[in-house]
C-alpha beads as a LAMMPS data file, in Angstrom:
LAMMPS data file: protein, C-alpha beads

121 atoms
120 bonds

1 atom types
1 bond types

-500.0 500.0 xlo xhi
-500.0 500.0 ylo yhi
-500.0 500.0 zlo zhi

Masses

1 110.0

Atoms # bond

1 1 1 -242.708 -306.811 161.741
2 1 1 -241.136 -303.062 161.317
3 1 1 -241.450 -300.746 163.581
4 1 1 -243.512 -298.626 161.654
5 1 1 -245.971 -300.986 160.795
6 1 1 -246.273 -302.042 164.467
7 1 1 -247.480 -298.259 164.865
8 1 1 -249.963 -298.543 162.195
9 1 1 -251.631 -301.545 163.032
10 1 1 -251.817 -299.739 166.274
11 1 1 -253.703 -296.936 164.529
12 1 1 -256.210 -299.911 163.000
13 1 1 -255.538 -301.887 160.562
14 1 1 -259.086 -302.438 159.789
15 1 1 -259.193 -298.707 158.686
16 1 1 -259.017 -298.186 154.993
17 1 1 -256.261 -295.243 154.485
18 1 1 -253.613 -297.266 157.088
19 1 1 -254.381 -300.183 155.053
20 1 1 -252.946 -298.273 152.008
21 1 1 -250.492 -297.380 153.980
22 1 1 -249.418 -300.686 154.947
23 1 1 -249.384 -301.530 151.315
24 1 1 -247.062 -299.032 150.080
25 1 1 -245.190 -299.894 153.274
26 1 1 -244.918 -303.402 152.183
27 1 1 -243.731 -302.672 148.943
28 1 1 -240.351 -301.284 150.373
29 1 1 -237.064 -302.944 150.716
30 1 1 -236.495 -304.044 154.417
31 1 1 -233.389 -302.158 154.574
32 1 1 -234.921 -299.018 153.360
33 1 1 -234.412 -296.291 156.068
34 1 1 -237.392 -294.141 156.637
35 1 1 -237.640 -291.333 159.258
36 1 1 -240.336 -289.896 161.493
37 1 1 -240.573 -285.961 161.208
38 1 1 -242.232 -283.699 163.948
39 1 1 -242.713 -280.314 162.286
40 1 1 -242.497 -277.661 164.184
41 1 1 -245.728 -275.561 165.450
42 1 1 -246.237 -272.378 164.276
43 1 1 -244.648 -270.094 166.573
44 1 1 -244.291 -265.595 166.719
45 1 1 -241.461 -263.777 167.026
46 1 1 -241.084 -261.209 169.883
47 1 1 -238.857 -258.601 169.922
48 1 1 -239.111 -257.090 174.154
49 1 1 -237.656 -253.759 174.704
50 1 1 -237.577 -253.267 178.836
51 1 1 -237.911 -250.285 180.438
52 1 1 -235.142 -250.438 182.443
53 1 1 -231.886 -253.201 181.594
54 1 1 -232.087 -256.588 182.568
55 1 1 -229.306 -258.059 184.474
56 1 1 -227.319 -258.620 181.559
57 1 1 -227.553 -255.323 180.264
58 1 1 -229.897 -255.689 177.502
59 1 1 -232.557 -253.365 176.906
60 1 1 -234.081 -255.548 173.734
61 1 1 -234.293 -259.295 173.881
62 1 1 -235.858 -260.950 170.651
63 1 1 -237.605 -264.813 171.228
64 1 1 -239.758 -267.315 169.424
65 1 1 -242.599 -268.037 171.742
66 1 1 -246.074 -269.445 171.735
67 1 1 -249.235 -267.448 172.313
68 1 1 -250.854 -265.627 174.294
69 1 1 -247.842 -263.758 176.012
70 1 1 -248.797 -262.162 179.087
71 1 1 -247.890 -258.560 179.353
72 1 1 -247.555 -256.704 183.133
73 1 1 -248.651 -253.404 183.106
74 1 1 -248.536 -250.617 185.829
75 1 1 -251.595 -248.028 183.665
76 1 1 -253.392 -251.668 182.000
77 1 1 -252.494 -250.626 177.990
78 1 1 -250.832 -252.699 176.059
79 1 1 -247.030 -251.730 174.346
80 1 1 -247.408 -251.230 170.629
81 1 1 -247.368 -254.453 168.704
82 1 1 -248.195 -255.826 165.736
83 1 1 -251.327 -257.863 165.281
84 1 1 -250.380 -261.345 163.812
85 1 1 -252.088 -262.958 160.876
86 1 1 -255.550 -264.754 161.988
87 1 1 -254.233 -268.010 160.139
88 1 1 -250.870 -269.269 159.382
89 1 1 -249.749 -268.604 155.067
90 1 1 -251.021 -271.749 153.698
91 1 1 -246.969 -272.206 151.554
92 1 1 -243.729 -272.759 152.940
93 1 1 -242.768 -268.717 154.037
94 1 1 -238.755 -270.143 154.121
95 1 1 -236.887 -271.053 151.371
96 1 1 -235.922 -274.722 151.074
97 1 1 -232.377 -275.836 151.944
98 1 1 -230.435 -277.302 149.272
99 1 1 -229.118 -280.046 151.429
100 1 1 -232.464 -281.291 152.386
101 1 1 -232.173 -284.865 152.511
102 1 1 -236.115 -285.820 152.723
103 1 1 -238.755 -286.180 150.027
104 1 1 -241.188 -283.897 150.381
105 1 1 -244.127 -285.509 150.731
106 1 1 -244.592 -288.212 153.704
107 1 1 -244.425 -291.607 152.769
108 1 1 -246.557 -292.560 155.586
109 1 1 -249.086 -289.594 156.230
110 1 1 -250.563 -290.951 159.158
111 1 1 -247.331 -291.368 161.182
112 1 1 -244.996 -288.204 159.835
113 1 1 -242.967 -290.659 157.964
114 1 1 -240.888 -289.509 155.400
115 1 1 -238.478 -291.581 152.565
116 1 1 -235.067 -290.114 152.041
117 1 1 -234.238 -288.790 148.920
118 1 1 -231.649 -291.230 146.307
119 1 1 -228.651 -289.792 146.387
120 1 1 -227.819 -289.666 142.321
121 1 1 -223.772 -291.412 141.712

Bonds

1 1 1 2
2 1 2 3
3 1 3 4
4 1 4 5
5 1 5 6
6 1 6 7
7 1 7 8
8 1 8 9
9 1 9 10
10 1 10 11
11 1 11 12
12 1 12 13
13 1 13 14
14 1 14 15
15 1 15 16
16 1 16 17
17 1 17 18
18 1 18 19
19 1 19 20
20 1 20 21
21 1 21 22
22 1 22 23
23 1 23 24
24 1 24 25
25 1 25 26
26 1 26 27
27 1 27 28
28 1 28 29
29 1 29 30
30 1 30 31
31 1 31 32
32 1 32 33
33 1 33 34
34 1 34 35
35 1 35 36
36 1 36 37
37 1 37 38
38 1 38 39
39 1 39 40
40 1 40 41
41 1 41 42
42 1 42 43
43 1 43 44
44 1 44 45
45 1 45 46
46 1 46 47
47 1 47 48
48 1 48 49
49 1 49 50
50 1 50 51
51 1 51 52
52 1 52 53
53 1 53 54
54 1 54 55
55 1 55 56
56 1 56 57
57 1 57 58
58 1 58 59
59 1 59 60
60 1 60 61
61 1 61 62
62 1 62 63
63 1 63 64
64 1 64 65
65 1 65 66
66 1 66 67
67 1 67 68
68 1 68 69
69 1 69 70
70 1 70 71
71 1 71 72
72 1 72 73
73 1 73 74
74 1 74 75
75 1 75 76
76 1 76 77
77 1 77 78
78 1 78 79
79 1 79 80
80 1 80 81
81 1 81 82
82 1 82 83
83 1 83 84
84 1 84 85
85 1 85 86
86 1 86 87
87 1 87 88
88 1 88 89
89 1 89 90
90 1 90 91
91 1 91 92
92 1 92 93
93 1 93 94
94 1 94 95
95 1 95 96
96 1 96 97
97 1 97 98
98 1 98 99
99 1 99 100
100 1 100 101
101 1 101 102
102 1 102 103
103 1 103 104
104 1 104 105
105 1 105 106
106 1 106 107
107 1 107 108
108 1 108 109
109 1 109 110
110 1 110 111
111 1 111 112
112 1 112 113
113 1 113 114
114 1 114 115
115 1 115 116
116 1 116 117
117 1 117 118
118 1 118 119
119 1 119 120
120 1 120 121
């Protein structure tokens, strides 16, 4: 039994939508290579600019992070900032990279699995 259907029968294989699954996944040749895909979680940009240089010398420092960023303040205001989007944009914001190797749709929703794309001779 393949790995990935191992880790749908662990999600039940009495449900209905892994069953289809395990169809489609059945249909495959065994030496078919598929490949599990975390996408990444939506994350802000900060650019920092520091009152006084950090050790480095840098006045500015620019850094994904995740919310809520936590602010110290001597007077209690916030710095100026710009007030993010209450939802993420509902399309891809980046443009697609022509070397990307994976279909883009999973071929196995439930697990992030993805079928690589046939590479034309």
């Amino acid at each position: 039994m393949s790995e990935a259907e191992q880790m749908l029968v662990g999600l039940g294989a009495d449900q209905p939508h892994i069953q289809i699954q395990l169809r489609a996944l059945a249909g495959l040749p065994s030496s078919e290579k598929l490949v599990q895909v975390q996408l990444q979680a939506p994350l802000m940009r900060a650019n920092l600019f520091y009152e006084e240089p950090l050790p480095d010398g840098r006045v500015r420092r620019a850094m994904n992070l995740a919310l809520p960023l936590f602010i110290p303040s001597k007077d209690g205001k916030l710095p100026h900032y710009n007030q993010p989007p209450p939802f993420p944009p509902k399309g891809r914001t980046r443009k697609v990279r022509s070397d990307e190797r994976l279909k883009h749709d999973p071929f196995l929703p439930s697990l992030r699995i993805y079928r690589y794309k046939t590479i034309a001779a």
